[in-house]
C-alpha positions in Angstrom: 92.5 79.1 72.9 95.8 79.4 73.7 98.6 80.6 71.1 101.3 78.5 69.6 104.7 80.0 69.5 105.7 81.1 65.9 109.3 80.6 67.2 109.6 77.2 65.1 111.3 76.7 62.1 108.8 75.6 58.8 110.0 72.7 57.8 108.2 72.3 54.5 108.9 68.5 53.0 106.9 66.3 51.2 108.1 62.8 51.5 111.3 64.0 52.2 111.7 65.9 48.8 111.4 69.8 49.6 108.8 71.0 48.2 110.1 74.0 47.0 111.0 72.1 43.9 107.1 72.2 43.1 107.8 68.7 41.4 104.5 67.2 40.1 103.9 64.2 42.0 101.6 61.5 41.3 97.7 62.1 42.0 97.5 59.3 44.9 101.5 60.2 46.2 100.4 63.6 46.1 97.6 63.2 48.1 100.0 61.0 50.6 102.3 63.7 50.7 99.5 66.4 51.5 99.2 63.9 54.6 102.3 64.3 55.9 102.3 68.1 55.6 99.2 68.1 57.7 101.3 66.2 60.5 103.9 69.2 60.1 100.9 71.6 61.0 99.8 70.0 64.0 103.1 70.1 65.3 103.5 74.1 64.6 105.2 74.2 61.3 103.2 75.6 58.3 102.6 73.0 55.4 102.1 73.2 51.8 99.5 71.8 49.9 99.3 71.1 46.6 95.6 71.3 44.9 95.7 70.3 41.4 93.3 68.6 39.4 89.5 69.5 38.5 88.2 71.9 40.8 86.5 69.4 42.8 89.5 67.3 43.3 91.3 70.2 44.4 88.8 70.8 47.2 88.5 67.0 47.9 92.5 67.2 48.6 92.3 70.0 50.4 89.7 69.0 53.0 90.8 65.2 53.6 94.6 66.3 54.0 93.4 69.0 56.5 90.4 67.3 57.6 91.0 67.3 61.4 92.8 70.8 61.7 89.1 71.8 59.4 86.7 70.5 62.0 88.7 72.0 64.3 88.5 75.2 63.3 84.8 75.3 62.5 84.2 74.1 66.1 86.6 77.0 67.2 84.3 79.7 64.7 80.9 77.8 65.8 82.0 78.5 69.7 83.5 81.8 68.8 79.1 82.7 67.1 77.7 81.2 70.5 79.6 83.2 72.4 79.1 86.9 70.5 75.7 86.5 69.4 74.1 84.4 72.3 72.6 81.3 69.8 72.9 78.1 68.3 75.7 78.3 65.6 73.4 76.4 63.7 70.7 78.9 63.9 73.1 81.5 63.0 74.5 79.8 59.8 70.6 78.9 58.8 70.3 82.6 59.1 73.5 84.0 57.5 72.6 81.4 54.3 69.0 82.4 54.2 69.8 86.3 54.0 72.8 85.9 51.4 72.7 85.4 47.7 76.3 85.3 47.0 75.8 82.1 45.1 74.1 83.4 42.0 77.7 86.0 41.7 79.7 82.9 42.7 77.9 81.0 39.7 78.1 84.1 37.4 81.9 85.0 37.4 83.7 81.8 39.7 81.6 78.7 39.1 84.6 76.0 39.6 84.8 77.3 42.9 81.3 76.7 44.2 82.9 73.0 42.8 86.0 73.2 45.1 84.1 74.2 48.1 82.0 71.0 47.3 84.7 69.2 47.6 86.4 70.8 50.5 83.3 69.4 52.6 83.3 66.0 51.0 87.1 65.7 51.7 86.8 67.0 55.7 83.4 65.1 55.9 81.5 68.4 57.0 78.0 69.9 55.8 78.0 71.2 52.8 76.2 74.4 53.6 78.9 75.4 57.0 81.7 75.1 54.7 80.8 77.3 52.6 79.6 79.8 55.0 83.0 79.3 56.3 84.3 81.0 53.0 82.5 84.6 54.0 84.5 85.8 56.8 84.3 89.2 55.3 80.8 89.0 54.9 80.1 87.5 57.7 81.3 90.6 59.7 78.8 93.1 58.2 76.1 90.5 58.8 76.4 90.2 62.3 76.7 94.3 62.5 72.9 93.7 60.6 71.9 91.5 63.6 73.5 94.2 65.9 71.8 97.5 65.4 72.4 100.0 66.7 76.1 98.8 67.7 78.8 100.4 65.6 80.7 98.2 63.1 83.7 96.3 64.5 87.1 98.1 64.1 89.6 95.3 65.3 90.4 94.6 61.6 94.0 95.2 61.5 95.3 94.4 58.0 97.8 96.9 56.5 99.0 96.8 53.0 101.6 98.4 51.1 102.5 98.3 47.3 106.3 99.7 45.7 107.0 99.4 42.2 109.4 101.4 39.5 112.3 101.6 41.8 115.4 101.0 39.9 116.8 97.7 40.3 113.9 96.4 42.3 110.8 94.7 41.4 107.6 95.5 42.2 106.6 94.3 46.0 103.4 94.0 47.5 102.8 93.6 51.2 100.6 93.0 53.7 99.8 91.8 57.2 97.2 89.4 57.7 95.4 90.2 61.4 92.6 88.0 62.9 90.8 86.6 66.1 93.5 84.0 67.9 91.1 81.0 67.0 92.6 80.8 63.9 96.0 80.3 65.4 97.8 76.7 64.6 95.5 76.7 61.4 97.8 78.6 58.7 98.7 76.9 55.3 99.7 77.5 52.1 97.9 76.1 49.2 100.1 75.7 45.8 97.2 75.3 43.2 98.2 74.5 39.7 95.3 75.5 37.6 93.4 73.0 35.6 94.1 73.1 31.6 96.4 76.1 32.0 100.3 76.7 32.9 99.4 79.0 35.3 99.6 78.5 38.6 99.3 80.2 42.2 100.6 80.5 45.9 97.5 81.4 48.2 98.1 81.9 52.0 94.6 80.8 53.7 93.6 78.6 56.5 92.1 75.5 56.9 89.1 74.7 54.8 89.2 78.4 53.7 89.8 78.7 49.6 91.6 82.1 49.9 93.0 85.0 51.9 95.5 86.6 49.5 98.2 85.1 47.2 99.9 85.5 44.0 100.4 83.6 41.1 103.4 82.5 38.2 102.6 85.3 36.0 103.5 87.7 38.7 100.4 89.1 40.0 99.9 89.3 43.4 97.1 90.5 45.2 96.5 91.7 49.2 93.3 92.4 51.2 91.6 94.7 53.7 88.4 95.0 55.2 86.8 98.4 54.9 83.5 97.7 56.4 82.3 101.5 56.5 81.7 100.9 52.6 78.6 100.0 51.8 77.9 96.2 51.2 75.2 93.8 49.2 74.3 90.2 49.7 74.1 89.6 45.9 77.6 90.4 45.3 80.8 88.2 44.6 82.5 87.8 48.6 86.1 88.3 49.0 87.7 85.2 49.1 85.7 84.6 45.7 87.5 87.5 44.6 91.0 86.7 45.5 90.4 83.5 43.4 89.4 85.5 41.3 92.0 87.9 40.2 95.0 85.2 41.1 93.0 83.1 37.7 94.2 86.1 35.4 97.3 86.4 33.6 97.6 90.1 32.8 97.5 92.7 35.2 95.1 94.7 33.0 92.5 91.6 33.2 93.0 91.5 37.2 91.9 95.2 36.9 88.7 94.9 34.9 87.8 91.6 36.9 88.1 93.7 40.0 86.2 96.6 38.0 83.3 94.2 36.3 81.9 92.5 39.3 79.5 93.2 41.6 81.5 93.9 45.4 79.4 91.8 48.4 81.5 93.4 51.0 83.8 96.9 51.1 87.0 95.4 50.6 90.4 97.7 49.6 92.5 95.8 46.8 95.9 96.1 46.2 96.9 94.0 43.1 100.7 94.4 41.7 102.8 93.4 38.6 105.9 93.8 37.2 105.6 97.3 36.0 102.8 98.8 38.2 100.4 98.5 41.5 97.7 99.9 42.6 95.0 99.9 45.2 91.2 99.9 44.8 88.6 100.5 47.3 85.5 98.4 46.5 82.0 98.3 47.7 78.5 97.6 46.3 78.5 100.5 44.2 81.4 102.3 43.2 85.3 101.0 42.7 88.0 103.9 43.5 91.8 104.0 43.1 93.5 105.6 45.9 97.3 107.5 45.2 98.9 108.9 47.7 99.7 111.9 45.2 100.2 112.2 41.7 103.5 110.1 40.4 103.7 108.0 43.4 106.0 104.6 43.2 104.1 103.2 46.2 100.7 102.9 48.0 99.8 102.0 51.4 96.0 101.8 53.0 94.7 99.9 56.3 91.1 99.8 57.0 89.1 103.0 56.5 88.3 104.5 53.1 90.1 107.3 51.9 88.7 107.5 48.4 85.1 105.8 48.2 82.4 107.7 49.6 79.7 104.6 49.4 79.1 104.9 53.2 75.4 105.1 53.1 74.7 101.8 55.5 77.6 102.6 57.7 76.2 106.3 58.5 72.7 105.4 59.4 74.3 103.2 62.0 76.1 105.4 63.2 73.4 107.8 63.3 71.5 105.5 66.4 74.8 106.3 68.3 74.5 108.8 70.8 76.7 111.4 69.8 79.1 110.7 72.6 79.3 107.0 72.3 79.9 107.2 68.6 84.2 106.3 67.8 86.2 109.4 68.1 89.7 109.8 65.8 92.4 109.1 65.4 91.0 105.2 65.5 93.3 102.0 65.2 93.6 102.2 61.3 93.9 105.8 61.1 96.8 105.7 63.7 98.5 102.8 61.6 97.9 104.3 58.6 99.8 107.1 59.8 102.9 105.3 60.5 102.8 103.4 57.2 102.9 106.9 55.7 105.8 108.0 58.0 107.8 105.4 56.8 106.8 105.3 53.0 106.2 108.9 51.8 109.6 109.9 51.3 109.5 109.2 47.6 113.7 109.0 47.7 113.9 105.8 49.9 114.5 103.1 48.7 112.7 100.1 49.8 113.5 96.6 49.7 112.3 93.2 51.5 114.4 94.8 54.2 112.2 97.9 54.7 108.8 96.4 54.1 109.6 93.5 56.9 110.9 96.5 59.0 107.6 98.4 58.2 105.3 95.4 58.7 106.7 94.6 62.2 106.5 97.8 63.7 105.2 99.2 66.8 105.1 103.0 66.5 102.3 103.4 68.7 102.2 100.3 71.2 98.6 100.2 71.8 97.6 100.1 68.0 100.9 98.4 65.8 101.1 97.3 62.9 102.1 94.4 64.2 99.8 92.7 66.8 100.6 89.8 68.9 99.3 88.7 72.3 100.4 87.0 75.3 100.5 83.2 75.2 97.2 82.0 76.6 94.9 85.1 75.9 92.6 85.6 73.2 92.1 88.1 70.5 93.4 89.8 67.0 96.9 89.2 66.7 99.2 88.7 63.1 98.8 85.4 61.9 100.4 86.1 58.9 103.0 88.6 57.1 103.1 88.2 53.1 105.5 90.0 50.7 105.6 89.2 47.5 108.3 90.2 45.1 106.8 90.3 41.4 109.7 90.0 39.0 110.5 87.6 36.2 110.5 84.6 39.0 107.9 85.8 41.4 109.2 85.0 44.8 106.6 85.1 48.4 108.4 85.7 51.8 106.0 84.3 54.5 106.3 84.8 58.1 103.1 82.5 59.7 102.8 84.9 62.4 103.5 88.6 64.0 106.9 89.3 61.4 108.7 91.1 64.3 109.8 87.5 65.8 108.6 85.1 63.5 111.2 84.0 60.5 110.5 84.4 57.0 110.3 81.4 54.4 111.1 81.8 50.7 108.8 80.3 48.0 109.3 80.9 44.3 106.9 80.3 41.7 
């Protein structure tokens, strides 16, 4: 699929009202509006959407406003499982459902989502059952290593995160790039959801028909997101986009903690969740949950995509172990090598960094063949940044979003 170009200005209106005012609208304006902002996707801008409303409503705005860029997609992902694993998508997803048991955790600790994916494939007019396999990217991935014995895990997961806090005069600012296959290029948005019954309320970058990739929310919390698949996984665990959800519906940063703490992990996930006063990043996998710090005292923490602190490996070595010896990944890998140049660039506990820095660190290109920035050339495929997040978490919580690699793509403000 070829690549847009993220050159474009995001235009982000809703009937002609910006809709950085966040103005509640009407339920059926709204819903007009929502509309609208779909025709600024298609055209290579990044819309806003906003989901309010029982869960179920939320989801049956989100998949009739993005109903077309939804199917899409899905027929994108459903080509993208032929291809890879040689067999009818539909035999796949049959498959993937059939192994998995996320729904019981889903039903345990985040029922109104399992309503709000509902309604997602009500409002786009797709099976119920795709749609929400279309939630588990995450667990998805560790699935089809399952199907693959024998065949190490993939390592083309190229999110890096970084977290700053307690510098004076600066809030707390968490960060991250958001890498992924090309297919889901053209496909960005960002959902506004204003939380049934409550004040609170929540900016989640995602994509089309997807509930959740990171975000934060109006009582400054913010959390970002990367795949560790070494860690060992479970299919009767919560799955990460569950998860974001999940921690974006608290209101204390202490809560956010415990939530992450209390559940049971589907996938090996690193966390790094920020407030006002504090950050801090969690590795998480079916059995244990681990803070890494960079060293004791640290104002900031950075990670990419291999553990550093959580030995819970158990799955990942016995693959490993039907490797030849001399086929098996060698280091420095990819995440090791842009892990590396996070730390050059953050472990001077004297430097100050602002939004400046971290969109200086995020589209960087230390080493050429593994950045932390990733982009391709117009008409190839493969893992490229489709998003860059920072979110600054002071009295007004403010996002920056680049919708694409941040070293040429420009940054939009959105304030909570």
């Amino acid at each position: 699929m070829n690549r847009r170009s993220f050159l474009k200005k995001s235009a982000l209106f809703s009937a002609g009202i910006a809709v950085s005012s966040w103005q509640v609208l009407p339920d059926s304006l709204e819903l007009r509006c929502n509309k609208i902002q779909k025709k600024h996707l298609d055209s290579g801008e990044l819309p806003v959407l906003v989901l309010k409303g029982s869960p179920r409503k939320r989801g049956q705005i989100h998949g009739e406003s993005l109903r077309d860029n939804i199917n899409e997609l899905m027929s994108l992902w459903k080509e993208d499982i032929h291809k890879v694993h040689n067999i009818h998508p539909g035999k796949y997803i049959e498959e993937f459902i059939a192994y998995q048991k996320f729904d019981k955790a889903i039903e345990r600790w985040m029922p109104e989502l399992a309503e709000e994916v509902l309604g997602i494939a009500e409002g786009a007019g797709v099976d119920q059952k795709t749609i929400y396999a279309f939630q588990l990217l995450d667990e998805e991935w560790w699935f089809a290593a399952h199907r693959r014995t024998a065949i190490p895990l993939p390592e083309e997961k190229n999110c890096s995160t970084l977290a700053v806090f307690s510098q004076k005069g600066l809030p707390t600012m968490v960060a991250q790039t958001m890498d992924i296959t090309s297919c889901y290029d053209k496909h960005q948005v960002l959902f506004h959801v204003k939380h049934q019954d409550s004040a609170l309320e929540s900016l989640i970058f995602s994509f089309a028909g997807i509930i959740a990739m990171c975000g934060m929310n109006s009582r400054s919390l913010g959390i970002c997101c990367n795949t560790l698949l070494q860690l060992d996984h479970c299919p009767d665990g919560l799955p990460v986009a569950y998860i974001v959800r999940g921690v974006l519906a608290q209101k204390t940063y202490a809560d956010a903690v415990e939530f992450i703490k209390t559940i049971t992990h589907a996938s090996g996930q690193n966390y790094t969740i920020g407030s006002q006063r504090e950050a801090a990043s969690f590795e998480c996998s079916a059995n244990k949950v681990c803070r890494y710090i960079p060293n004791e005292g640290a104002n900031r923490v950075y990670h990419t995509n291999h553990p550093l602190v959580n030995d819970d490996m158990g799955i990942y070595l016995k693959m490993l172990e039907k490797i030849p010896e001399g086929k098996r990944p060698k280091p420095p890998n990819n995440s090791e090598i842009r892990f590396m140049a996070l730390e050059k660039r953050l472990k001077d506990p004297e430097k100050r960094i602002d939004v400046a820095a971290i969109k200086a660190i995020l589209s960087s290109h230390d080493d050429p063949k593994n950045p932390v920035c990733r982009h391709i050339p117009p008409g190839e495929e493969g893992v490229f940044t489709a998003a860059c997040v920072i979110y600054e978490l002071g009295d007004s919580p403010m996002l920056h979003l680049a919708p694409g690699p941040p070293c040429f793509t420009e940054f939009k403000k959105y304030e909570l």
